[in-house]
N, CA, C and O atoms as a GROMACS GRO file, in nm:
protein
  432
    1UNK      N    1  -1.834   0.117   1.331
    1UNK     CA    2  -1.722   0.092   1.242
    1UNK      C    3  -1.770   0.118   1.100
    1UNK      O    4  -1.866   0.061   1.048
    2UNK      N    5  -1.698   0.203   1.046
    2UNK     CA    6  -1.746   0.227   0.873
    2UNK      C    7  -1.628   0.234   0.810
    2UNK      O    8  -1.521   0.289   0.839
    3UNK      N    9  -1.680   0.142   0.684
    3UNK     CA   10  -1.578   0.104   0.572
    3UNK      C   11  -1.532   0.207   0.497
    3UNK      O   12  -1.628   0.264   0.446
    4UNK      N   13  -1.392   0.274   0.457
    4UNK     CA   14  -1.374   0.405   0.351
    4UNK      C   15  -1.275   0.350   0.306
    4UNK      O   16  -1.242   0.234   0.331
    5UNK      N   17  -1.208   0.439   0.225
    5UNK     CA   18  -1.095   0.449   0.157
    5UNK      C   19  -1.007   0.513   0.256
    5UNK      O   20  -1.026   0.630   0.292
    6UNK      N   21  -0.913   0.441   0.302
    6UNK     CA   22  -0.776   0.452   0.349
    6UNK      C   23  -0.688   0.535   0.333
    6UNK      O   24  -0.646   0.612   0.420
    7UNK      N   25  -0.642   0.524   0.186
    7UNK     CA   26  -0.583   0.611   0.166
    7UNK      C   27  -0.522   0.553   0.017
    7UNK      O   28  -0.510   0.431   0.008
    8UNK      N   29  -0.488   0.629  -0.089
    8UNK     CA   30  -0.438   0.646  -0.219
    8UNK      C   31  -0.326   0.703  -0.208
    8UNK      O   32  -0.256   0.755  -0.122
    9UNK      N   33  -0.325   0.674  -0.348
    9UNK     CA   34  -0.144   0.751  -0.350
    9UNK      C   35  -0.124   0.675  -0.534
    9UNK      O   36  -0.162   0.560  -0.558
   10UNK      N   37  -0.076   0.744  -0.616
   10UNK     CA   38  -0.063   0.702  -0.750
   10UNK      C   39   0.095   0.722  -0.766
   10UNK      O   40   0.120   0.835  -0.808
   11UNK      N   41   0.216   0.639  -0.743
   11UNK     CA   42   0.326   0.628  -0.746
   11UNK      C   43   0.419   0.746  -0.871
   11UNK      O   44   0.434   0.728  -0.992
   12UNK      N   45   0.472   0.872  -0.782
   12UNK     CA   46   0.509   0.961  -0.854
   12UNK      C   47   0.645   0.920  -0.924
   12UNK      O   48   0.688   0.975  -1.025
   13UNK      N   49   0.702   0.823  -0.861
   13UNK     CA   50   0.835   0.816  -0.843
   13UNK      C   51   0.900   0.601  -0.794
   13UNK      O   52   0.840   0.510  -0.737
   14UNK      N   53   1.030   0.611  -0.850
   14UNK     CA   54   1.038   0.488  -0.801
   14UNK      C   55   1.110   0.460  -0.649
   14UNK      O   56   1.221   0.406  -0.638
   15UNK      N   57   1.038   0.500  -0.546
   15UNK     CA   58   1.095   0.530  -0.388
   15UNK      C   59   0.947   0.497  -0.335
   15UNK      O   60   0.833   0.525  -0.372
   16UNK      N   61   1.005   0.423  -0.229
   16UNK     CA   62   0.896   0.407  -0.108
   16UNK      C   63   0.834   0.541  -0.040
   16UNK      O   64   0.893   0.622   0.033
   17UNK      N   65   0.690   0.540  -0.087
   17UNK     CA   66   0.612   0.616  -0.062
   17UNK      C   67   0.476   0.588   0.039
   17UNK      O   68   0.403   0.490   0.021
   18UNK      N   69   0.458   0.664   0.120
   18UNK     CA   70   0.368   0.609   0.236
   18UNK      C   71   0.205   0.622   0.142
   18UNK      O   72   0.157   0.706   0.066
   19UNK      N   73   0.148   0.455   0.211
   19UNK     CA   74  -0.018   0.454   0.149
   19UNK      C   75  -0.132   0.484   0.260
   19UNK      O   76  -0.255   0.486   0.249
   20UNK      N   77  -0.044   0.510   0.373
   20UNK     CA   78  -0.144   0.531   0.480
   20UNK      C   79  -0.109   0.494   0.620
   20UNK      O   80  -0.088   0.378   0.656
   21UNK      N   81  -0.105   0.590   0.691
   21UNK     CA   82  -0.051   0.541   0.824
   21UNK      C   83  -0.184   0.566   0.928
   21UNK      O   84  -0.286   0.634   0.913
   22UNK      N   85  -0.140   0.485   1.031
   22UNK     CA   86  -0.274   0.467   1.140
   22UNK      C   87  -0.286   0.616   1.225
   22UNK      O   88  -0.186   0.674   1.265
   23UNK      N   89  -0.360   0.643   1.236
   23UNK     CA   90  -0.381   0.829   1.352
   23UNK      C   91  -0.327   0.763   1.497
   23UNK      O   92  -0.330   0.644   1.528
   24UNK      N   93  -0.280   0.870   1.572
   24UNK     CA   94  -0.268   0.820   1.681
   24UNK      C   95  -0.404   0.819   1.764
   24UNK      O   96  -0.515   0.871   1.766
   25UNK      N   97  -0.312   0.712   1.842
   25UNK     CA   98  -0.484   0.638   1.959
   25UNK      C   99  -0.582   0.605   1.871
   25UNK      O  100  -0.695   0.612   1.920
   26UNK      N  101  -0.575   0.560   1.722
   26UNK     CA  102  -0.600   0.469   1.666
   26UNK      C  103  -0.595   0.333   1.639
   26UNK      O  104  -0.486   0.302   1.686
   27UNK      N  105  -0.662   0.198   1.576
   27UNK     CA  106  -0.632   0.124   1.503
   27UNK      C  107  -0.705   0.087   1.394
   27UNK      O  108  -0.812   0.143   1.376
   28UNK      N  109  -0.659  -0.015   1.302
   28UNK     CA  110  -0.716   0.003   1.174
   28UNK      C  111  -0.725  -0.146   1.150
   28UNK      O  112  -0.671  -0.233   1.218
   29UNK      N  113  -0.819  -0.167   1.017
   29UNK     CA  114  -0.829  -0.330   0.949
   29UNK      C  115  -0.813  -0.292   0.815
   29UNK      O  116  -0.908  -0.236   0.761
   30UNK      N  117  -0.707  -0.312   0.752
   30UNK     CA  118  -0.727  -0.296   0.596
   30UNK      C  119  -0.793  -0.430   0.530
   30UNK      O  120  -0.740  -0.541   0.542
   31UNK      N  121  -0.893  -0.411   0.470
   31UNK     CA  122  -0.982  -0.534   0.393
   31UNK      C  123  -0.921  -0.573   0.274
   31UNK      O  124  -0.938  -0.685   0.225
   32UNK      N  125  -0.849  -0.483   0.223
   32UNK     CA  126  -0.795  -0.503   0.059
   32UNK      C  127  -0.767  -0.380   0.042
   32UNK      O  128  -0.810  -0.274   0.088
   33UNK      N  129  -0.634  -0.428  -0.081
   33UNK     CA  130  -0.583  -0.321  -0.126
   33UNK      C  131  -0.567  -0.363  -0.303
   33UNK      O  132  -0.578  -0.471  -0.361
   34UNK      N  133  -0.547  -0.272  -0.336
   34UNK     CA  134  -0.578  -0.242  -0.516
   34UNK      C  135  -0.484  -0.205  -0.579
   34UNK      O  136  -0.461  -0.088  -0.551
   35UNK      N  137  -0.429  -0.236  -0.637
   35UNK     CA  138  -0.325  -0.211  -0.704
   35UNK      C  139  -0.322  -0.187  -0.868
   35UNK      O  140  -0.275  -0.274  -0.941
   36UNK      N  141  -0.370  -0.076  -0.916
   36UNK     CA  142  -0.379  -0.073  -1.082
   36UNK      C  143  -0.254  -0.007  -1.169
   36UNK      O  144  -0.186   0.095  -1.166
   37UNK      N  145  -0.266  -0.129  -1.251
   37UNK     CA  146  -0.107  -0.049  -1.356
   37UNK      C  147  -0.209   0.056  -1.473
   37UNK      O  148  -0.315   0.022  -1.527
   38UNK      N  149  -0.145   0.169  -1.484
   38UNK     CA  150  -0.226   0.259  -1.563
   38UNK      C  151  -0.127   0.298  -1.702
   38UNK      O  152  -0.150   0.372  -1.798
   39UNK      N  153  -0.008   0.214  -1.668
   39UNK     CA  154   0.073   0.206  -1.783
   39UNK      C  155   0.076   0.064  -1.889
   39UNK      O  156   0.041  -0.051  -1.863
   40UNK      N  157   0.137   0.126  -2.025
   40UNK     CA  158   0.110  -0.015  -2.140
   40UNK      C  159   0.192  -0.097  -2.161
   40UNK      O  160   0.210  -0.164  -2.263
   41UNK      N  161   0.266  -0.093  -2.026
   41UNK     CA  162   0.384  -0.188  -1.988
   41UNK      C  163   0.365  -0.267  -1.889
   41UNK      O  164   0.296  -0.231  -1.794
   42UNK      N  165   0.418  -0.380  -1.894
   42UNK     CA  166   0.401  -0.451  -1.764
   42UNK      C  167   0.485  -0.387  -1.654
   42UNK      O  168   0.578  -0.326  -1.706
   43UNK      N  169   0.487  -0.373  -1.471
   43UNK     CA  170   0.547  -0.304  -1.367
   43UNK      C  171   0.546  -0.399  -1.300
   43UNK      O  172   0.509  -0.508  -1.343
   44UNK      N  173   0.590  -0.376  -1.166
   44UNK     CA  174   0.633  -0.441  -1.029
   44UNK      C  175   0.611  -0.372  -0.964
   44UNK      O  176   0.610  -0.256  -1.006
   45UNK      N  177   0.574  -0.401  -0.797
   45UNK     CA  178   0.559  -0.309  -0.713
   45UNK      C  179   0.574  -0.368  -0.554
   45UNK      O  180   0.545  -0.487  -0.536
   46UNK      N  181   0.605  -0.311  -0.475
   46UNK     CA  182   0.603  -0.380  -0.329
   46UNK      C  183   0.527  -0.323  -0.247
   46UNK      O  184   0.525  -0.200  -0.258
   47UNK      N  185   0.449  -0.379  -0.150
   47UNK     CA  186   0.370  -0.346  -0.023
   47UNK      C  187   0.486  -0.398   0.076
   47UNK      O  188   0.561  -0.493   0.054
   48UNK      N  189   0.485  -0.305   0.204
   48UNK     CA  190   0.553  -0.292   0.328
   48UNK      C  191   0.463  -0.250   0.429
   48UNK      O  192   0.370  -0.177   0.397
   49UNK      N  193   0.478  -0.285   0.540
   49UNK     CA  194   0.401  -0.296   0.625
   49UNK      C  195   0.484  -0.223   0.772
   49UNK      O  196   0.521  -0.309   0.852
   50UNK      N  197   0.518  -0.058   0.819
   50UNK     CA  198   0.594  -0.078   0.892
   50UNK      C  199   0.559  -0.041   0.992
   50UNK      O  200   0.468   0.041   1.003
   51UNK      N  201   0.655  -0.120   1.144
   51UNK     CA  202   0.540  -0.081   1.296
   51UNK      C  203   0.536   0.014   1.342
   51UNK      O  204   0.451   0.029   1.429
   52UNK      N  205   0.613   0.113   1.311
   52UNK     CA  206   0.572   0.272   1.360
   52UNK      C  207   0.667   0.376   1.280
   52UNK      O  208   0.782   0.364   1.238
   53UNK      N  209   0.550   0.507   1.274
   53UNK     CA  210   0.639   0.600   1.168
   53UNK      C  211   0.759   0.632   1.274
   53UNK      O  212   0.780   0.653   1.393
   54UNK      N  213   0.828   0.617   1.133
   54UNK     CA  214   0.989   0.691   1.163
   54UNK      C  215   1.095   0.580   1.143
   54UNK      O  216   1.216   0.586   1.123
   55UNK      N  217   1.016   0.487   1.155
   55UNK     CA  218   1.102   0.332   1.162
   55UNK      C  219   1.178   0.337   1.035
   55UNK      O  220   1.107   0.391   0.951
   56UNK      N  221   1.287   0.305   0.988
   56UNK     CA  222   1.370   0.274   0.845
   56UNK      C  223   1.275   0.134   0.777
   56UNK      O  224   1.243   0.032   0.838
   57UNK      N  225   1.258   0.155   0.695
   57UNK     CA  226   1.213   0.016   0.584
   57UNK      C  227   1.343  -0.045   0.611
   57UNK      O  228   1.460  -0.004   0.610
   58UNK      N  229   1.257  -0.212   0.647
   58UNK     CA  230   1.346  -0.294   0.655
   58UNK      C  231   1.304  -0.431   0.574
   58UNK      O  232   1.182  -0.444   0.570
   59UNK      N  233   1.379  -0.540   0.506
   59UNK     CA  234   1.330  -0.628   0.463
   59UNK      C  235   1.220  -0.712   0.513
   59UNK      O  236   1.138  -0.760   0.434
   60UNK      N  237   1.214  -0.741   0.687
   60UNK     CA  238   1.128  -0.772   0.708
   60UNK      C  239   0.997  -0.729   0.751
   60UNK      O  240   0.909  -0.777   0.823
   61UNK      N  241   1.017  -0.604   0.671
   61UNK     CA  242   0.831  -0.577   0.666
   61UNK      C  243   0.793  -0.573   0.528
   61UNK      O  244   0.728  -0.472   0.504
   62UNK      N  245   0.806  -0.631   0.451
   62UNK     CA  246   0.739  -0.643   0.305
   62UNK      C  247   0.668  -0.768   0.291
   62UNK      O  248   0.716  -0.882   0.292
   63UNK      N  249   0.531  -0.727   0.275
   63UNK     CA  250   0.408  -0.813   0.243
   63UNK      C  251   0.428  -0.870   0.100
   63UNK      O  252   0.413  -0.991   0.090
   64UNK      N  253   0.452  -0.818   0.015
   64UNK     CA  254   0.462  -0.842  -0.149
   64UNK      C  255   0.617  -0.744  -0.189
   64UNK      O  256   0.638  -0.634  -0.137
   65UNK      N  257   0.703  -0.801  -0.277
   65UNK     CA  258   0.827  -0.750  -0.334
   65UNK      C  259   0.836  -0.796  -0.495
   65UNK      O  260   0.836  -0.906  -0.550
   66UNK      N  261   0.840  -0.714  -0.524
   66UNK     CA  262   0.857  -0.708  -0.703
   66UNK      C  263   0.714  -0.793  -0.729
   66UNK      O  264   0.726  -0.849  -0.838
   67UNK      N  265   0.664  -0.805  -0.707
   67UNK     CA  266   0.507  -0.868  -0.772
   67UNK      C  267   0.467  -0.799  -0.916
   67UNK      O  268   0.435  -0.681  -0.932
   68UNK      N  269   0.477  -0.891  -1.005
   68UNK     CA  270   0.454  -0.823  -1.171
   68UNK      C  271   0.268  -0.801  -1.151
   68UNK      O  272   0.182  -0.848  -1.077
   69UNK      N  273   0.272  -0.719  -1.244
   69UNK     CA  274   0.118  -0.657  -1.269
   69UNK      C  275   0.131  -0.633  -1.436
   69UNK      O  276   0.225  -0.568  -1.483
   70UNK      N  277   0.015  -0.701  -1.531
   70UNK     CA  278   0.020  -0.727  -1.605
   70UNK      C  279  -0.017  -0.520  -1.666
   70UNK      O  280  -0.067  -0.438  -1.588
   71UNK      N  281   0.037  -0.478  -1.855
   71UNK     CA  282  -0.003  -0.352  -1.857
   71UNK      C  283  -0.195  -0.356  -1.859
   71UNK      O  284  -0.275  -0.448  -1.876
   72UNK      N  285  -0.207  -0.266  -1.844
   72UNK     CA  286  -0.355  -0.199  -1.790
   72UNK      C  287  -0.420  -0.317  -1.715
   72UNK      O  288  -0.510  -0.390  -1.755
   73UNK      N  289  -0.373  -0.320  -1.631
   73UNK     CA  290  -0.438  -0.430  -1.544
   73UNK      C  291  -0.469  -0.414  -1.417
   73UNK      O  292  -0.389  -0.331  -1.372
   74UNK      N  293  -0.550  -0.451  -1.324
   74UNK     CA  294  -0.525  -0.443  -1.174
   74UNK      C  295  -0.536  -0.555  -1.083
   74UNK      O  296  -0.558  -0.669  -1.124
   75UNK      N  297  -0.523  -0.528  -0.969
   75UNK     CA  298  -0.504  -0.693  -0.863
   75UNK      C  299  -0.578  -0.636  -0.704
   75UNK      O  300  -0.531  -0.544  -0.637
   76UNK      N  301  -0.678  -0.702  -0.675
   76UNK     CA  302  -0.721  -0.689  -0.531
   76UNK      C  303  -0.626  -0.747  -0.474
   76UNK      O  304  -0.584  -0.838  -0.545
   77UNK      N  305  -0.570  -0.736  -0.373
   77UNK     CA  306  -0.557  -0.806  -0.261
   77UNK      C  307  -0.592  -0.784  -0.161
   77UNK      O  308  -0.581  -0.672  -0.110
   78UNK      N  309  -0.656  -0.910  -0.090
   78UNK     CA  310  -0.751  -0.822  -0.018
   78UNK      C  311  -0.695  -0.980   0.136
   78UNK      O  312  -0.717  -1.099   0.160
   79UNK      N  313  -0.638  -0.890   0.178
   79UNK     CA  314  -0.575  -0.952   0.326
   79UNK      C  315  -0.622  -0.936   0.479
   79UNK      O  316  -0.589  -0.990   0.584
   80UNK      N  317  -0.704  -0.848   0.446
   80UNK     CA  318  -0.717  -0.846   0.616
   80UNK      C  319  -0.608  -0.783   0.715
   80UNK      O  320  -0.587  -0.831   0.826
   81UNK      N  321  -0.557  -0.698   0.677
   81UNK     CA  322  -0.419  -0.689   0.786
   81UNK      C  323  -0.515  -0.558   0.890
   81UNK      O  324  -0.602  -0.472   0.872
   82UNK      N  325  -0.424  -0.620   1.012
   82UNK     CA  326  -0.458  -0.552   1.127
   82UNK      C  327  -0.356  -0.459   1.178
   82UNK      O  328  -0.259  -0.503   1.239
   83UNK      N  329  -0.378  -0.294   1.149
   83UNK     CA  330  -0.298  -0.201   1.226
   83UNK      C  331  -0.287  -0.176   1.371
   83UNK      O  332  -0.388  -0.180   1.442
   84UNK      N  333  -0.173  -0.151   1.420
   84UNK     CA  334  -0.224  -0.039   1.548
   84UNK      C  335  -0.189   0.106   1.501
   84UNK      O  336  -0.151   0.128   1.386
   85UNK      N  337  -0.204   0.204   1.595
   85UNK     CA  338  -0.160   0.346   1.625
   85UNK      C  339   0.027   0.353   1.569
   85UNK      O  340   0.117   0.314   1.642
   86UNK      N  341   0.046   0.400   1.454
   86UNK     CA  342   0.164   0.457   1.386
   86UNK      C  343   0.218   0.409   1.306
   86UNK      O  344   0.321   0.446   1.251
   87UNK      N  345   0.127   0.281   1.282
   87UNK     CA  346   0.155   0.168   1.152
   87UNK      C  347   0.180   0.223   1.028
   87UNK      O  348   0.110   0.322   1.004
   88UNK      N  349   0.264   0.187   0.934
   88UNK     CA  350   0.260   0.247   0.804
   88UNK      C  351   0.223   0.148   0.710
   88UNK      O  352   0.284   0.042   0.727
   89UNK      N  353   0.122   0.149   0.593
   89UNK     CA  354   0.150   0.078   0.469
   89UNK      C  355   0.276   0.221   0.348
   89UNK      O  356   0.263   0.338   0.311
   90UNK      N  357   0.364   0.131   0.335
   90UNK     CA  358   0.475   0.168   0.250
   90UNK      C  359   0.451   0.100   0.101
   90UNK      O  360   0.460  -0.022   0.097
   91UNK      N  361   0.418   0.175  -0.033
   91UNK     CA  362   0.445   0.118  -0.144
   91UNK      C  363   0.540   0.170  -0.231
   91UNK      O  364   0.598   0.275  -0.204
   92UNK      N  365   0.567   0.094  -0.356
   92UNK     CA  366   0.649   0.102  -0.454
   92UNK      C  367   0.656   0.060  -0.569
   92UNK      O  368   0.657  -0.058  -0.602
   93UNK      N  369   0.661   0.160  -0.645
   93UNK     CA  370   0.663   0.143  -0.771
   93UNK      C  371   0.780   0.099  -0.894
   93UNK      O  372   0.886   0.160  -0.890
   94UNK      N  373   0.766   0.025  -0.971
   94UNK     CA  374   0.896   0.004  -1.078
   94UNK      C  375   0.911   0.089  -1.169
   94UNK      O  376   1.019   0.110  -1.224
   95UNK      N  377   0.797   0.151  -1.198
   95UNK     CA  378   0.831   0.277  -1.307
   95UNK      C  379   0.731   0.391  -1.240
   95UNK      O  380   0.627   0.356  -1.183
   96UNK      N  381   0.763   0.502  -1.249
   96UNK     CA  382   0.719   0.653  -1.224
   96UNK      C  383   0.619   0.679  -1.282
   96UNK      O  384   0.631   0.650  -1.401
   97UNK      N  385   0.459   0.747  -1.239
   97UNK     CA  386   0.366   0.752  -1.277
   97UNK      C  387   0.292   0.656  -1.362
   97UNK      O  388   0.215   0.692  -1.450
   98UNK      N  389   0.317   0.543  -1.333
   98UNK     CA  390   0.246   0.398  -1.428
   98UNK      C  391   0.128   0.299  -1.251
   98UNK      O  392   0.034   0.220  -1.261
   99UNK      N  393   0.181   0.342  -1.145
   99UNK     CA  394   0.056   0.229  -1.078
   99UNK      C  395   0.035   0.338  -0.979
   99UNK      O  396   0.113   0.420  -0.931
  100UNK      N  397  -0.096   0.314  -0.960
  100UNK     CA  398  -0.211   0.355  -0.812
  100UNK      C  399  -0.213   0.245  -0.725
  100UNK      O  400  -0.223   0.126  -0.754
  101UNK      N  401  -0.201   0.306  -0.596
  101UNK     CA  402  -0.226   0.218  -0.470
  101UNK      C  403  -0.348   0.278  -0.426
  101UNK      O  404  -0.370   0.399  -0.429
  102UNK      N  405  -0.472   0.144  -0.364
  102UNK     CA  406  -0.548   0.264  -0.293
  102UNK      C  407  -0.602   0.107  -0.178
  102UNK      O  408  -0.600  -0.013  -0.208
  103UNK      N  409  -0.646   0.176  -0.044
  103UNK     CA  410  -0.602   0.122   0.055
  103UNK      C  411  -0.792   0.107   0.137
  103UNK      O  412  -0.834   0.186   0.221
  104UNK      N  413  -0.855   0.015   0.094
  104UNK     CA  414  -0.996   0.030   0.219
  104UNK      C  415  -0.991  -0.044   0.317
  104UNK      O  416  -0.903  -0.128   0.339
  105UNK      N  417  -1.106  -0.015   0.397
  105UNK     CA  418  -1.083  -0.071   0.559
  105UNK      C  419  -1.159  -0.001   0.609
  105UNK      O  420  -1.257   0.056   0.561
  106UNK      N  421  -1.101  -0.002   0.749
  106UNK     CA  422  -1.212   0.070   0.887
  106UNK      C  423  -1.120   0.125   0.957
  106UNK      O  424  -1.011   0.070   0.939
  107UNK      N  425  -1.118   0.199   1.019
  107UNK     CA  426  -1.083   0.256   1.124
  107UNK      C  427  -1.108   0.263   1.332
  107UNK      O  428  -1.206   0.285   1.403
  108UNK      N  429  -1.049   0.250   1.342
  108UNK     CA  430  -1.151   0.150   1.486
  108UNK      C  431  -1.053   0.250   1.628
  108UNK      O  432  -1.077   0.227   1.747
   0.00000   0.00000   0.00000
């Protein structure tokens, strides 16, 4: 089992954008995820969690919703979540090109 980077993604836009989905006949452990505002404004952002691609975002897969992030600032969170095979992490941004998501873990 070896620890990498997951997957990134620097929020182009204010729409749910995928941070990393599981390979098939995969599963995964995300250890923490990172969240940096790179703008001089304060933002919001949501983590979603969904059980297989293709699925519609639904309210009840959001881990975090509107969570403020102070300007130039960042936030570990570092949860532990356990994927299987087609899992998505889904994020979102409040303003367009102002936060990075980036996603470590293992792959298993």
């Amino acid at each position: 089992m070896a620890y990498k980077v997951l997957g990134q993604v620097a929020a182009a836009a204010t729409t749910a954008e995928n941070l990393y989905t599981v390979s098939s006949g995969s599963s995964a452990v995300v250890s923490t995820i990172v969240v940096a505002n790179r703008s001089t404004s304060a933002r919001t952002y949501r983590l979603a969690v969904k059980p297989t691609t293709g699925t519609t975002l639904a309210d009840s897969h959001y881990i975090a919703y509107d969570v403020s992030i102070a300007a130039n600032d960042s936030a570990a969170l570092t949860m532990g979540i356990t994927l299987a095979s087609g899992n998505v992490i889904v994020t979102y941004a409040s303003a367009a090109s102002s936060l990075t998501f980036t996603a470590f873990g293992s792959e298993l």
